[in-house]
C-alpha positions as CSV (number, residue, x, y, z in Angstrom):
1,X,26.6,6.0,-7.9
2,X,24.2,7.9,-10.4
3,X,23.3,11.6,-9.0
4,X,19.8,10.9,-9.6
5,X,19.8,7.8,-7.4
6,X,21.9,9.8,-4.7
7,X,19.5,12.4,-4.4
8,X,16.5,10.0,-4.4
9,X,18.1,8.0,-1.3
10,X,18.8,11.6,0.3
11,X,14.6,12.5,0.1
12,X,14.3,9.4,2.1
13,X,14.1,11.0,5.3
14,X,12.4,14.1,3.7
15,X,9.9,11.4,2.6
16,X,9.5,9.9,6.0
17,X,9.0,13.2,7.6
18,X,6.0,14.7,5.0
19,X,4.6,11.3,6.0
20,X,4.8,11.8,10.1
21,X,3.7,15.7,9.9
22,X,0.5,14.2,7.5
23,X,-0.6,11.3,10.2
24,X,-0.7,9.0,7.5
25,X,-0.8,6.0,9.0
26,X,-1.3,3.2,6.3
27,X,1.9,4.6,4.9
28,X,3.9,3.4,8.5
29,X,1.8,0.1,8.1
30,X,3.4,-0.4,4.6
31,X,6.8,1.1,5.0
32,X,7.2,-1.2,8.2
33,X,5.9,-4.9,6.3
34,X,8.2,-3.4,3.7
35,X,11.1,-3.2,5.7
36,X,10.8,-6.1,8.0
37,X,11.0,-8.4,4.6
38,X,14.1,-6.6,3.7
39,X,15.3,-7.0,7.1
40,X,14.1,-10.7,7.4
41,X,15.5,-12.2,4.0
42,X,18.3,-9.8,2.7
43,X,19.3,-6.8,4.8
44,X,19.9,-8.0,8.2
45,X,21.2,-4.3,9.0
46,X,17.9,-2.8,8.5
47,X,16.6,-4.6,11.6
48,X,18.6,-2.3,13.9
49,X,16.8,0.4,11.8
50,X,13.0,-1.2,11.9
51,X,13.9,-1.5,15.8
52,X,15.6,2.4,16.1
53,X,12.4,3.6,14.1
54,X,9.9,1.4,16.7
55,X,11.8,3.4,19.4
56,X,12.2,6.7,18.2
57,X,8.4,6.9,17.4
58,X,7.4,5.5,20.5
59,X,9.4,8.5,22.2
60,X,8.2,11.0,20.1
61,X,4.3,9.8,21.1
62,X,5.0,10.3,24.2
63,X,6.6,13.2,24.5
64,X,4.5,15.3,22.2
65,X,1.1,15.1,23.5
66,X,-0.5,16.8,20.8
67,X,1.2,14.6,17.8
68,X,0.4,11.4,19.6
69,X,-3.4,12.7,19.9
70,X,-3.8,12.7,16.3
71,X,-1.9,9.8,15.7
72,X,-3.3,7.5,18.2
73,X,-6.8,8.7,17.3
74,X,-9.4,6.0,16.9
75,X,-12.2,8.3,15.4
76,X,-10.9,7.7,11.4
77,X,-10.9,4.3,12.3
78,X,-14.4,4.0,13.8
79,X,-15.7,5.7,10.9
80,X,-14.3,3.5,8.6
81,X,-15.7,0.4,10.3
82,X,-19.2,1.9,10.7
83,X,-18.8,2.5,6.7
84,X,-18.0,-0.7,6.1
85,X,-20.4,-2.1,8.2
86,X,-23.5,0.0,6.6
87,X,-22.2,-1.2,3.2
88,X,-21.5,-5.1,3.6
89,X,-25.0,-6.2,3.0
90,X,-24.8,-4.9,-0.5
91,X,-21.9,-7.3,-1.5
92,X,-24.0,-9.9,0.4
93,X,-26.9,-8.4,-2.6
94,X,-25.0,-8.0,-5.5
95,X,-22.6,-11.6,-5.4
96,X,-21.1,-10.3,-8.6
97,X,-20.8,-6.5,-7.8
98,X,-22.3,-3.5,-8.3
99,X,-20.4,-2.6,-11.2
100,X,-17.0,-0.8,-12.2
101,X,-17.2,2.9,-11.3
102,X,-19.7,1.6,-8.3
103,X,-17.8,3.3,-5.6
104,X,-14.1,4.9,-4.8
105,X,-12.7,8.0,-6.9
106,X,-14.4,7.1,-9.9
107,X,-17.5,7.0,-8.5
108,X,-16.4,10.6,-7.5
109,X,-15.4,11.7,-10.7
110,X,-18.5,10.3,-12.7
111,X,-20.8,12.2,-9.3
112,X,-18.6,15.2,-9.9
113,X,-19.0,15.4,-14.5
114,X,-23.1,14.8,-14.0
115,X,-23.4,17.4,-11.2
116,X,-25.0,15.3,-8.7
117,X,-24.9,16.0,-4.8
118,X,-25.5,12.3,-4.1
119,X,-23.2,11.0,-1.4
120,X,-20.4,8.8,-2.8
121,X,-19.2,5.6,-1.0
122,X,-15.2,5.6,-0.3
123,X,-14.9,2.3,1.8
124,X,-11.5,3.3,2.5
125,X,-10.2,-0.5,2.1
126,X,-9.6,-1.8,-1.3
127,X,-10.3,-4.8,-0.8
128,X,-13.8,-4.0,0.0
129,X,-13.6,-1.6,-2.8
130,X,-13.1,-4.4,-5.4
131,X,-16.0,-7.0,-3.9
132,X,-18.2,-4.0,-3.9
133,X,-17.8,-3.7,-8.0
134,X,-16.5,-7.0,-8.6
135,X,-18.1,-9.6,-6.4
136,X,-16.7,-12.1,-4.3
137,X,-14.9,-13.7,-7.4
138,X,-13.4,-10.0,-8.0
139,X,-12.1,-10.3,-4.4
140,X,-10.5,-13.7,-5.0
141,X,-8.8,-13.6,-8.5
142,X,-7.6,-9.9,-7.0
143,X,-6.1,-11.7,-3.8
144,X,-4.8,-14.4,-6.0
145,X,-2.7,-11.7,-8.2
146,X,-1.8,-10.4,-5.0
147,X,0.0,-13.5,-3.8
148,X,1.4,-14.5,-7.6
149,X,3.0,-11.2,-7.9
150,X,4.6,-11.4,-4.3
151,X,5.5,-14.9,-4.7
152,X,7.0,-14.4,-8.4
153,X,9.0,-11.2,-7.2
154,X,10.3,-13.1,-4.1
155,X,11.5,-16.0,-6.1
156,X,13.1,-13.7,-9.1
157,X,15.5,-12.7,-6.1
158,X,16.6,-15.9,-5.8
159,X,17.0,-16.4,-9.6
160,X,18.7,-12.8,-10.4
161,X,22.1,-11.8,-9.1
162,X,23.4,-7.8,-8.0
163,X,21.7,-5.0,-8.8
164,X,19.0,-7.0,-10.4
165,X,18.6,-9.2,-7.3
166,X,18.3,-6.2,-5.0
167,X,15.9,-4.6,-7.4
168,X,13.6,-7.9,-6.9
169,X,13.8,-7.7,-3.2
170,X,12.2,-3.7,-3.2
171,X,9.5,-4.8,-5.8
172,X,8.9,-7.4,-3.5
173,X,8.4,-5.2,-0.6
174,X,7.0,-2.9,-2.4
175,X,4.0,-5.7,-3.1
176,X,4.1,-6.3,0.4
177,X,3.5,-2.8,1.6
178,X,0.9,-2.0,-1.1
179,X,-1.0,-6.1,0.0
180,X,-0.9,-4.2,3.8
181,X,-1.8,-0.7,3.3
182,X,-4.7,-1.8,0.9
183,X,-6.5,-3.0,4.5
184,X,-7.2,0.9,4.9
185,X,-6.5,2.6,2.1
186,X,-7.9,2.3,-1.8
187,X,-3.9,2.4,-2.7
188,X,-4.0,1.2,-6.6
189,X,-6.1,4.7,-6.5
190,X,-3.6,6.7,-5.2
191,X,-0.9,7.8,-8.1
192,X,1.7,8.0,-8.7
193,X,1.7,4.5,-6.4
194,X,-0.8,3.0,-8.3
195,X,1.6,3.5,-11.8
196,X,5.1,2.4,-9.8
197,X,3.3,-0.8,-8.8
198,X,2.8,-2.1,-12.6
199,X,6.1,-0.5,-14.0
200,X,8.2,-2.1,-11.1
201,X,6.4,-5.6,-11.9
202,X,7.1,-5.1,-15.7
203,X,10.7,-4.1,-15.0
204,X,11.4,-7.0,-13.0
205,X,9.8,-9.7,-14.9
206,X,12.0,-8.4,-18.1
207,X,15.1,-9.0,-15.7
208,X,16.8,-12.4,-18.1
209,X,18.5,-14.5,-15.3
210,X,21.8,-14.6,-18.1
211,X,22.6,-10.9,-16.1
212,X,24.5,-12.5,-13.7
C-alpha cells in the first residue's frame, strides 16, 4: 500500500515499453524465465499474462513490418558468434585467464584512461567474459554461485511466510533472469542491475524465518 511501491508497479508497463522501442532482447529472454518461475511455483495468474504477452508480441511482429525487422534481426547475433568464435582459442591458451580487466567495460575504461585506439574485446556473454579473465575454474565456481544463490533463494520461499515469502520468489526470479540474459549480455556490468542483484541476495538472506 506504500505510494512508492504503487508508483513502482505503475512504471511496470512504462518499463516494458522503453524495453520494446530499444529491441533489447536479452531483457524479453530474462523477464520471460522470470515470469514463467512465478507463474510455475507461486502465481498461477501470471500464466494467462506470460501467454497474453506471447500473443500480443507475436501480433505486433507481424503487423508492423518494420519493428519485427529489427527485432527478428540475426545480424547482432551473427556478430556475436563470429566474436566468440575468433576469441575461444585464447581461453583454450590461457587455462587460468587472461587476467581481471582482460576484456568487457573495464578493459574499456583502462583503453579509454591510457589513450590507446586498440580494439577492445566485448564478448557480449558473460559467461565467456569470466573464462576469458578467470579460466575454466572462474567459469565453474561462477556457475556454481549461480546455482547456490538460485537454489538458496528458492528454498527461503519455502521457509519465509507473506511479504517475506513473496520477496524470496522475485529474488529468485530475479537470479533466474540475470543466469538467462548472462547468455548474451555481460549483465553483472550493467548497473544499476549489477548493484540490485547483491542488495536483493543480502536482503533476503537477513529475512529470520521467526517473521512469520
Amino acid at each position: 500500500r506504500r505510494l512508492r511501491n504503487q508508483l513502482f508497479f505503475l512504471s511496470i508497463p512504462v518499463m516494458i515499453a522503453a524495453m520494446a522501442l530499444a529491441i533489447t532482447r536479452v531483457a524479453f529472454l530474462g523477464l520471460a524465465a522470470g515470469l514463467a518461475y512465478l507463474a510455475i511455483t507461486r502465481y498461477r495468474s501470471l500464466l494467462v499474462v506470460f501467454i497474453d504477452g506471447i500473443v500480443i508480441g507475436a501480433v505486433i511482429l507481424v503487423s508492423a513490418a518494420s519493428f519485427s525487422g529489427a527485432f527478428l534481426s540475426t545480424s547482432s547475433s551473427e556478430a556475436r558468434f563470429e566474436l566468440w568464435d575468433e576469441n575461444i582459442g585464447e581461453i583454450a591458451t590461457r587455462p587460468f585467464g587472461a587476467g581481471v580487466g582482460a576484456a568487457g567495460a573495464a578493459a574499456e575504461k583502462a583503453a579509454e584512461v591510457a589513450g590507446s585506439e586498440e580494439e577492445v574485446f566485448q564478448p557480449d556473454n558473460y559467461y565467456f567474459k569470466i573464462a576469458f579473465e578467470f579460466g575454466v575454474i572462474g567459469l565453474w565456481l561462477f556457475l556454481l554461485f549461480l546455482v547456490a544463490a538460485g537454489t538458496d533463494m528458492h528454498n527461503r520461499v519455502r521457509r519465509l511466510a507473506g511479504t517475506d515469502a513473496a520477496l524470496a520468489s522475485g529474488v529468485t526470479a530475479c537470479v533466474i533472469a540475470a543466469t538467462v540474459a548472462s547468455v548474451v549480455a555481460t549483465y553483472f556490468e550493467i548497473f544499476p542491475l549489477d548493484a540490485y542483484f547483491w542488495l536483493l541476495l543480502a536482503v533476503v538472506a537477513t529475512c529470520p524465518s521467526e517473521s512469520r
